[in-house]
C-alpha atoms as a printed R data frame, in Angstrom:
    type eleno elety resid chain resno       x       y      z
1   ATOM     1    CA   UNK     A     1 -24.701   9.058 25.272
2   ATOM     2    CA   UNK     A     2 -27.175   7.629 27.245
3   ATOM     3    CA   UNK     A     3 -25.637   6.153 30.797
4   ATOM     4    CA   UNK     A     4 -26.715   2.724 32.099
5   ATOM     5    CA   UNK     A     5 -29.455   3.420 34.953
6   ATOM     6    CA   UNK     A     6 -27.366   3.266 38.177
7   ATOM     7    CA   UNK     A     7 -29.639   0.480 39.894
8   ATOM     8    CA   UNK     A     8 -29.141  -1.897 37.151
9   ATOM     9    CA   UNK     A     9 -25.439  -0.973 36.184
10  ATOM    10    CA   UNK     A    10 -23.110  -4.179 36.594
11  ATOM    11    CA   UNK     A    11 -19.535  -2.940 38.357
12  ATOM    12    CA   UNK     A    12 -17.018  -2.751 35.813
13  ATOM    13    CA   UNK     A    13 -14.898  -4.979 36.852
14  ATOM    14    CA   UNK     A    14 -11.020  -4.423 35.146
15  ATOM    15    CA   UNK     A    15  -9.140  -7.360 35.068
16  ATOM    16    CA   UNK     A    16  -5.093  -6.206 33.898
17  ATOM    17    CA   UNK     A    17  -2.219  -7.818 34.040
18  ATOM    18    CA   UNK     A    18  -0.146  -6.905 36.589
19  ATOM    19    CA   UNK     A    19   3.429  -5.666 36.678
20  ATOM    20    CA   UNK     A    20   6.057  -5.546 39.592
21  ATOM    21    CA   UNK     A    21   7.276  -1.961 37.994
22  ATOM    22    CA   UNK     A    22   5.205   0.476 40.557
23  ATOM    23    CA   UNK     A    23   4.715   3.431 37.281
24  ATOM    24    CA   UNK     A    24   3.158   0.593 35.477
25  ATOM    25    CA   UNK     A    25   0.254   0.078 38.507
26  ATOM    26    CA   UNK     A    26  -0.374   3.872 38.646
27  ATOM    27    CA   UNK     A    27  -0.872   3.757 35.200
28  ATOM    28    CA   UNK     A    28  -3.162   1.133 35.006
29  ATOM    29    CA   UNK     A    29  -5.314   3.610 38.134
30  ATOM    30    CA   UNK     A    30  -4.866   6.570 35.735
31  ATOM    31    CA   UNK     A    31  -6.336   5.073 33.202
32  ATOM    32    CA   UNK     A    32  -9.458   3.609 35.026
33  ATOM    33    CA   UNK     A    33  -9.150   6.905 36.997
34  ATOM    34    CA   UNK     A    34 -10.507   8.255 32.981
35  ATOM    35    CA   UNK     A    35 -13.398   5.688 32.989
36  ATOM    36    CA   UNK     A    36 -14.860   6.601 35.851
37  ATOM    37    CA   UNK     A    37 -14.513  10.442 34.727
38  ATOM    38    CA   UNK     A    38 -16.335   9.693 31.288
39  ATOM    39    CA   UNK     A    39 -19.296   7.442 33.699
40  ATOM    40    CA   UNK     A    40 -19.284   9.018 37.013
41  ATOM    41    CA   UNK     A    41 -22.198   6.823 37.642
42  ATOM    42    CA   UNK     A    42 -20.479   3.816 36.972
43  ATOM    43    CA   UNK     A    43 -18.698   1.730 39.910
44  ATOM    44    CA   UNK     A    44 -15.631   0.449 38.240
45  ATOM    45    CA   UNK     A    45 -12.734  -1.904 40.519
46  ATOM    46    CA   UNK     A    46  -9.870  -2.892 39.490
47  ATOM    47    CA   UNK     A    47  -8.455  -6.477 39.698
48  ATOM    48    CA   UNK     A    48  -4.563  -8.135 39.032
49  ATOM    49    CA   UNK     A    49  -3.697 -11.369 37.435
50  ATOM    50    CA   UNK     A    50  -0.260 -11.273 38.757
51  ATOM    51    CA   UNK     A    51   1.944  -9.155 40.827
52  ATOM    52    CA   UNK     A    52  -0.020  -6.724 41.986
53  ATOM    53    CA   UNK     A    53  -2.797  -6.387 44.603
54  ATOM    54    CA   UNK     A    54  -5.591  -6.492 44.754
55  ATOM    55    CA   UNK     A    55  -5.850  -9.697 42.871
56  ATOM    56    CA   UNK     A    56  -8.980 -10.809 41.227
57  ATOM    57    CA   UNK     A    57 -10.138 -12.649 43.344
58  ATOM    58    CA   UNK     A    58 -10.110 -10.497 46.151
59  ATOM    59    CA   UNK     A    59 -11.688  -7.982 43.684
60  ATOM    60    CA   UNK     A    60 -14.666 -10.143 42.877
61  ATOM    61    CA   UNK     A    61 -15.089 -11.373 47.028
62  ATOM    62    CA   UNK     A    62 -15.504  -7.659 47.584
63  ATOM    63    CA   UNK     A    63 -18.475  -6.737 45.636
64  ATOM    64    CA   UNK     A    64 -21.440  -5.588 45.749
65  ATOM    65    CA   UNK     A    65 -23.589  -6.821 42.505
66  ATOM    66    CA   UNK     A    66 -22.900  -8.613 39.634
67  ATOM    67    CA   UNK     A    67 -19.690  -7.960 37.718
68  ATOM    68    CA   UNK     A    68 -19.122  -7.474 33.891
69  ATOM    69    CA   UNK     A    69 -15.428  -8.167 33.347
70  ATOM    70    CA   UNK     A    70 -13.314  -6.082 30.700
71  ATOM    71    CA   UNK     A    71 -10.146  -7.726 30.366
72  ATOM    72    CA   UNK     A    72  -7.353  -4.758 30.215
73  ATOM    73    CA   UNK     A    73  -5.597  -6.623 27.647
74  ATOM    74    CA   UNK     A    74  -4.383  -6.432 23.652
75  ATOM    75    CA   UNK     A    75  -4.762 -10.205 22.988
76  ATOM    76    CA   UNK     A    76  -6.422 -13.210 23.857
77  ATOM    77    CA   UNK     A    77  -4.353 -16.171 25.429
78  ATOM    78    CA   UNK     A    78  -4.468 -18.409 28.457
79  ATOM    79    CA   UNK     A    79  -5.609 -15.802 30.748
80  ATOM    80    CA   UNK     A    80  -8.451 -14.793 28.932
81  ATOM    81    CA   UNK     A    81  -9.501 -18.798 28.087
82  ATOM    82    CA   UNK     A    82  -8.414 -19.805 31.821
83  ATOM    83    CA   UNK     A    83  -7.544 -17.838 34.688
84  ATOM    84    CA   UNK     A    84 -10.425 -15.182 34.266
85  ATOM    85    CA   UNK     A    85 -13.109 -17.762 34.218
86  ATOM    86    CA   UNK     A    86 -11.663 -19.954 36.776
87  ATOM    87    CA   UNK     A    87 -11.507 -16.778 38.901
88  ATOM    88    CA   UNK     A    88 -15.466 -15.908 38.042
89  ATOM    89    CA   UNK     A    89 -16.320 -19.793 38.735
90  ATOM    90    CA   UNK     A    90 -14.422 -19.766 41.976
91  ATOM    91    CA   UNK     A    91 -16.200 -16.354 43.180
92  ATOM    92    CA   UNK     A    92 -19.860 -17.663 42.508
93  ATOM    93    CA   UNK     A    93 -20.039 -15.527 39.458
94  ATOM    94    CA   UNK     A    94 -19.802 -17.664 36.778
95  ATOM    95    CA   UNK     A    95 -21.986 -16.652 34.260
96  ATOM    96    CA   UNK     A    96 -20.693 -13.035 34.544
97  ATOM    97    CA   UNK     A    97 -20.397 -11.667 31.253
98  ATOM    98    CA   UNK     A    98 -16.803 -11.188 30.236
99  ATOM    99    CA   UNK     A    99 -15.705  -8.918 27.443
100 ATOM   100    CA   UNK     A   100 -14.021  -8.647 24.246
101 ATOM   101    CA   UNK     A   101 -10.293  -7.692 25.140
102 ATOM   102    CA   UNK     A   102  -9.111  -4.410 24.036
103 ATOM   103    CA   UNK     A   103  -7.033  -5.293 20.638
104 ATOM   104    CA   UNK     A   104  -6.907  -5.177 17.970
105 ATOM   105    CA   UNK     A   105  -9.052  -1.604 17.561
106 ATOM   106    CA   UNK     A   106  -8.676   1.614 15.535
107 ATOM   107    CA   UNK     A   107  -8.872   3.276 18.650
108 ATOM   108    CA   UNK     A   108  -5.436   1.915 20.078
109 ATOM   109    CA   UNK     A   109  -4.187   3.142 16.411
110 ATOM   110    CA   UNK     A   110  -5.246   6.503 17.650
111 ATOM   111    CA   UNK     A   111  -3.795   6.871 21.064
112 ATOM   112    CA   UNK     A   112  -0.267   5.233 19.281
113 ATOM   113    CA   UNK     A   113  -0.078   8.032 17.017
114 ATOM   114    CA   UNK     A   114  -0.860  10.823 19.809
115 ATOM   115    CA   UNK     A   115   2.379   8.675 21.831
116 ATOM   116    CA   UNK     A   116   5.019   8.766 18.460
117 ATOM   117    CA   UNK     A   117   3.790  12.446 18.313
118 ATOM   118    CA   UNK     A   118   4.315  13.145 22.219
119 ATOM   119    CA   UNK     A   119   7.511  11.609 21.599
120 ATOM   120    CA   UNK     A   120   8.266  13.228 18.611
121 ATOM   121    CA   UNK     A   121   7.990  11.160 15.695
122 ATOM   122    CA   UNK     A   122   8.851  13.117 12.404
123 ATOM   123    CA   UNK     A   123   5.305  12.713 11.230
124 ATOM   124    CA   UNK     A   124   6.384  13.563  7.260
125 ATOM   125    CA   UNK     A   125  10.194  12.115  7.236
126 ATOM   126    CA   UNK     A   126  11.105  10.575  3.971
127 ATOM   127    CA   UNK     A   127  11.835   6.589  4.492
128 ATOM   128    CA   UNK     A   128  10.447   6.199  7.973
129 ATOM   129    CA   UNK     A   129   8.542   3.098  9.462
130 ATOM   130    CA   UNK     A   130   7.449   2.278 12.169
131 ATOM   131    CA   UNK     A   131   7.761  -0.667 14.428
132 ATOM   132    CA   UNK     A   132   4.829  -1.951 16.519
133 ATOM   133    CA   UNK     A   133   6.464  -4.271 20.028
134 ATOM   134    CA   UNK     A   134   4.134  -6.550 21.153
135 ATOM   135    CA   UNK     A   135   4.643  -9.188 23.928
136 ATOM   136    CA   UNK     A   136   4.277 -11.873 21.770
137 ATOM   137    CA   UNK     A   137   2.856 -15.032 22.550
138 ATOM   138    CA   UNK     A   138   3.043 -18.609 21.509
139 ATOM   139    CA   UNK     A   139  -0.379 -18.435 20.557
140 ATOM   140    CA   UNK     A   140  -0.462 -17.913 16.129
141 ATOM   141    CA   UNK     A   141  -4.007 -15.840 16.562
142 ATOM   142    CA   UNK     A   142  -2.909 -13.404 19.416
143 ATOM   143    CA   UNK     A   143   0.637 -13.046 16.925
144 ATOM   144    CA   UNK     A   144  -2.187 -12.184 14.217
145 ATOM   145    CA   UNK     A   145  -4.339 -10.281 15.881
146 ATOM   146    CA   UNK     A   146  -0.828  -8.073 16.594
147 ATOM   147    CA   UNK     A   147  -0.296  -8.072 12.530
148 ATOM   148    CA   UNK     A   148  -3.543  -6.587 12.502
149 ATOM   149    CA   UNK     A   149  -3.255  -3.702 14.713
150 ATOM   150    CA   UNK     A   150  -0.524  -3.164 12.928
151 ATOM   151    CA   UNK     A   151  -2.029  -2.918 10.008
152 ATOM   152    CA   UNK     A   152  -4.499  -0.433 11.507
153 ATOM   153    CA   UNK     A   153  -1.676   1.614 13.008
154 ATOM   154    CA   UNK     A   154  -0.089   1.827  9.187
155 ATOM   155    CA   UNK     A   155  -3.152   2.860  7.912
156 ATOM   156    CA   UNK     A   156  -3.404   5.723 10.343
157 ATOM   157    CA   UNK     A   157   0.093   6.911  9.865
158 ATOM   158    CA   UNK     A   158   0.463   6.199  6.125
159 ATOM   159    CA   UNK     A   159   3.681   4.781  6.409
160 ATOM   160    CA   UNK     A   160   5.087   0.985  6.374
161 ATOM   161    CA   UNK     A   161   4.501  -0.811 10.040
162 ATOM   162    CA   UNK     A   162   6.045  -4.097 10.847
163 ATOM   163    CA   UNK     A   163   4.775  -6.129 14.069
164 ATOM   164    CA   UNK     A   164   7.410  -7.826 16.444
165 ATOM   165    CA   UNK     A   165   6.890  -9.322 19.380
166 ATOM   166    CA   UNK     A   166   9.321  -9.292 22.891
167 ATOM   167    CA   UNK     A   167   8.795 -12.996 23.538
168 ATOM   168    CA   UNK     A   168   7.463 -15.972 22.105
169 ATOM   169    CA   UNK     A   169   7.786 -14.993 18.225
170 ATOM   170    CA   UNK     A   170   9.897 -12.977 15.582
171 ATOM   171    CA   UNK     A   171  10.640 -10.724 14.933
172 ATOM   172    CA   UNK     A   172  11.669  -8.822 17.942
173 ATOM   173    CA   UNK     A   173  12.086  -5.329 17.249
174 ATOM   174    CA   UNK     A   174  15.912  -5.049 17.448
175 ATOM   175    CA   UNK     A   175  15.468  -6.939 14.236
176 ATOM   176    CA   UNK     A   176  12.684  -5.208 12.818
177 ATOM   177    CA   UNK     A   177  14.135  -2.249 13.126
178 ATOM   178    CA   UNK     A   178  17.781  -3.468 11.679
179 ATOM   179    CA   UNK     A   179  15.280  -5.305  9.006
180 ATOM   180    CA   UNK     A   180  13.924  -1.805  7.944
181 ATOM   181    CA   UNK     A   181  17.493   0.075  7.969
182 ATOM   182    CA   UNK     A   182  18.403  -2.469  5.670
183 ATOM   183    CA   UNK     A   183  16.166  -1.914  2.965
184 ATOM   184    CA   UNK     A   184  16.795   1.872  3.531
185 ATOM   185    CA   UNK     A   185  14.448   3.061  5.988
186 ATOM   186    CA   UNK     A   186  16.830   5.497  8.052
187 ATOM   187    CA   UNK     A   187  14.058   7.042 10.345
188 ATOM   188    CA   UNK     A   188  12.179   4.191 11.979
189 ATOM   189    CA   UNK     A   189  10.101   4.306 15.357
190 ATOM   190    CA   UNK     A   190   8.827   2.140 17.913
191 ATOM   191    CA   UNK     A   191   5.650   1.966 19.195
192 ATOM   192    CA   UNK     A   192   4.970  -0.689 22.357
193 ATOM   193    CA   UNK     A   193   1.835  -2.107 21.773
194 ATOM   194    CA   UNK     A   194   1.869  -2.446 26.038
195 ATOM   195    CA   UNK     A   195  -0.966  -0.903 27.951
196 ATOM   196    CA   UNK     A   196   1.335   0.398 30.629
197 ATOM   197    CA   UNK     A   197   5.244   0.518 32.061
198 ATOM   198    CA   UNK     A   198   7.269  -2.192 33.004
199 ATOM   199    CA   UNK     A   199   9.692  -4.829 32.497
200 ATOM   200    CA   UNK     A   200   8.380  -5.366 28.141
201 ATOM   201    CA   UNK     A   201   8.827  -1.531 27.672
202 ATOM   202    CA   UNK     A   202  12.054  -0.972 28.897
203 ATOM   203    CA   UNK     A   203  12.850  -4.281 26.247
204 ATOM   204    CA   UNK     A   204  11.182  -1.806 23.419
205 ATOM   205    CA   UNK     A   205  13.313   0.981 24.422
206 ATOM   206    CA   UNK     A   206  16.492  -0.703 24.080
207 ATOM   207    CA   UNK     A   207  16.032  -1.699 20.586
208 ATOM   208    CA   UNK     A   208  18.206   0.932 18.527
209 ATOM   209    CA   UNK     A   209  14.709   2.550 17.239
210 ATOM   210    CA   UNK     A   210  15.225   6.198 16.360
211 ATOM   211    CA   UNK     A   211  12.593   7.355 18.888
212 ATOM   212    CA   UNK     A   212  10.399   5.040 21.075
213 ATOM   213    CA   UNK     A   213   7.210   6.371 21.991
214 ATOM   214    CA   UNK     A   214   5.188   5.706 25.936
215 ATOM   215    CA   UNK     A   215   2.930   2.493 26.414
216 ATOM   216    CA   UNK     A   216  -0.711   3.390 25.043
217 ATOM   217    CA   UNK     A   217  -1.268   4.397 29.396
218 ATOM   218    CA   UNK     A   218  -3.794   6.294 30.378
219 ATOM   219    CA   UNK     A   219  -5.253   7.730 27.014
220 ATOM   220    CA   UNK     A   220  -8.289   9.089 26.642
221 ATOM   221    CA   UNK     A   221  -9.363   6.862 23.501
222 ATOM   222    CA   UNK     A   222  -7.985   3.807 25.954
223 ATOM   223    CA   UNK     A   223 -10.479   4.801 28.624
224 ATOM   224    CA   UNK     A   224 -13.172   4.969 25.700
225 ATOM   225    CA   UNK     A   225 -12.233   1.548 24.113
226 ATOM   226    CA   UNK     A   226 -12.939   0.288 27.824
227 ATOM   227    CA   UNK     A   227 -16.302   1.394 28.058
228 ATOM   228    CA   UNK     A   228 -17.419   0.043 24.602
229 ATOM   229    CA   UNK     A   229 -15.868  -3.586 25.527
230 ATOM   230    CA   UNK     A   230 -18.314  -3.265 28.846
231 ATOM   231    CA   UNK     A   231 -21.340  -1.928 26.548
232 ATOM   232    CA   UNK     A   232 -20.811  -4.377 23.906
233 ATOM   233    CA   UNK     A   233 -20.769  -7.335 26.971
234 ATOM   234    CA   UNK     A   234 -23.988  -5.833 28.808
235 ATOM   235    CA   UNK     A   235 -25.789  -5.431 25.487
236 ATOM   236    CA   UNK     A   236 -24.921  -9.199 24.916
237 ATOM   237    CA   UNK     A   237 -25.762 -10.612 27.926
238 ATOM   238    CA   UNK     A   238 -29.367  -8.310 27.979
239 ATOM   239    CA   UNK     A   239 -32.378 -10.685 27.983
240 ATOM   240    CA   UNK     A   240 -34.047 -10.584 24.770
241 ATOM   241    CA   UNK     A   241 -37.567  -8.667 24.906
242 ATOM   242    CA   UNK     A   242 -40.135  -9.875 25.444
243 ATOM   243    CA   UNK     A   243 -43.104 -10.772 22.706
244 ATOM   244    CA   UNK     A   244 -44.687  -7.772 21.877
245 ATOM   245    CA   UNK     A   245 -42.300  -5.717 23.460
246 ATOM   246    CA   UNK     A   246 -40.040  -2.736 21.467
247 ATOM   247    CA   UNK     A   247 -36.697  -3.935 21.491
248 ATOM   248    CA   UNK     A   248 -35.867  -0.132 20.841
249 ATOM   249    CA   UNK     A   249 -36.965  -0.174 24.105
250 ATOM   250    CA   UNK     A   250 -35.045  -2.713 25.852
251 ATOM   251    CA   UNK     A   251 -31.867  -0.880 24.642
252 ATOM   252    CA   UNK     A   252 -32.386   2.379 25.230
253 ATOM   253    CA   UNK     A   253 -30.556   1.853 29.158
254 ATOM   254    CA   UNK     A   254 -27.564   1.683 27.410
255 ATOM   255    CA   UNK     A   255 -25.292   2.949 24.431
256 ATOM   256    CA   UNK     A   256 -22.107   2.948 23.224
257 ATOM   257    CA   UNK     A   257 -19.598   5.777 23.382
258 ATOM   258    CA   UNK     A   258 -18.550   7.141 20.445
């Protein structure tokens, strides 16, 4: 892996959520803490949409150079169409490239099936399925882009995984999970597709699951799915070469992380 050269790097700027639950703002640090152990060279800040400091916008008033903004979230929805832009337009940095948000992504598949291990998932149980808890939105795509993570968890575990979402759609997981014990699933688990602790994960937990595994946190393949959204969104926002010129060439200041 070839790192960005330092004097053109954008900051990695990474918008999240926010939470009022303190474990769920050191987890969120953690996790960035990762990023800037996989690109030392890299200046990475965090920034909150809500509930936590510092906020965005104090975030992007505090820089130094132009920001590339990875959005520390599963789905798209209003923040992602709205608040983040408004935020870049207010700061003078409009045109700052944002990226792709993290879900759906075989890589949160991965660090979800590390978490039901860690918890202790029976990994060959006869009848089990899993549950994947979302947030849930209003929003049908953000719901189906959920369905499909799910559908990339179940094809990393091999067994049957149902969506369900703690607001704004069904099902939630209390009846996912009495859904699946009723067509004779007696082991089932649930996953929280939630980046970090708080108020949505202690929901999950309460749902009558036989195990419920940690937020995807501060994983490893998290912090890794981070720095390919900020690739993918300096690669896009590259100038295109120039006649005559290698495009090999023009790429080779930055590459993806496998």
């Amino acid at each position: 892996m070839i790192p960005l050269r330092a004097a053109r790097t954008p900051v990695l700027v990474a918008v999240a959520h926010g939470t009022r639950d303190p474990a769920g703002i050191r987890t969120i640090h953690h996790l960035l803490s990762r990023v800037r152990a996989l690109r030392p060279d890299l200046r990475v800040r965090a920034g909150f949409l809500d509930h936590a400091d510092p906020g965005l916008a104090k975030t992007l008033d505090g820089l130094r150079g132009a920001p590339v903004v990875v959005p520390l979230l599963l789905g798209t929805g209003y923040h992602v169409r709205t608040d983040i832009p408004a935020a870049l337009a207010a700061a003078g940095f409009g045109r700052a490239p944002v990226a792709r948000v993290l879900g759906p992504d075989p890589l949160l598949a991965s660090a979800l099936d590390d978490r039901l291990r860690e918890a202790g998932r029976a990994g060959h149980a006869r009848g089990q399925a899993v549950v994947l808890a979302a947030a849930g939105s209003r929003d049908p795509a953000t719901n189906a882009a959920t369905a499909e993570a799910a559908r990339l968890l179940e094809v990393r575990l091999a067994c049957p995984v149902v969506p369900s979402y703690l607001s704004g759609a069904s099902p939630t997981p209390a009846e996912a999970v009495a859904a699946l014990r009723a067509r004779g699933h007696r082991y089932t688990a649930v996953a929280p597709y939630l980046l970090a602790p708080g108020f949505f994960a202690r929901r999950a937990a309460a749902c009558g699951a036989s195990v419920t595994c940690a937020p995807l946190g501060a994983h490893e393949a998290v912090a890794r799915l981070v720095l390919r959204r900020y690739d993918e969104a300096c690669l896009r926002a590259a100038p295109l070469p120039a006649p005559g010129r290698s495009r090999s060439r023009s790429l080779r200041t930055a590459s993806l992380p496998r």
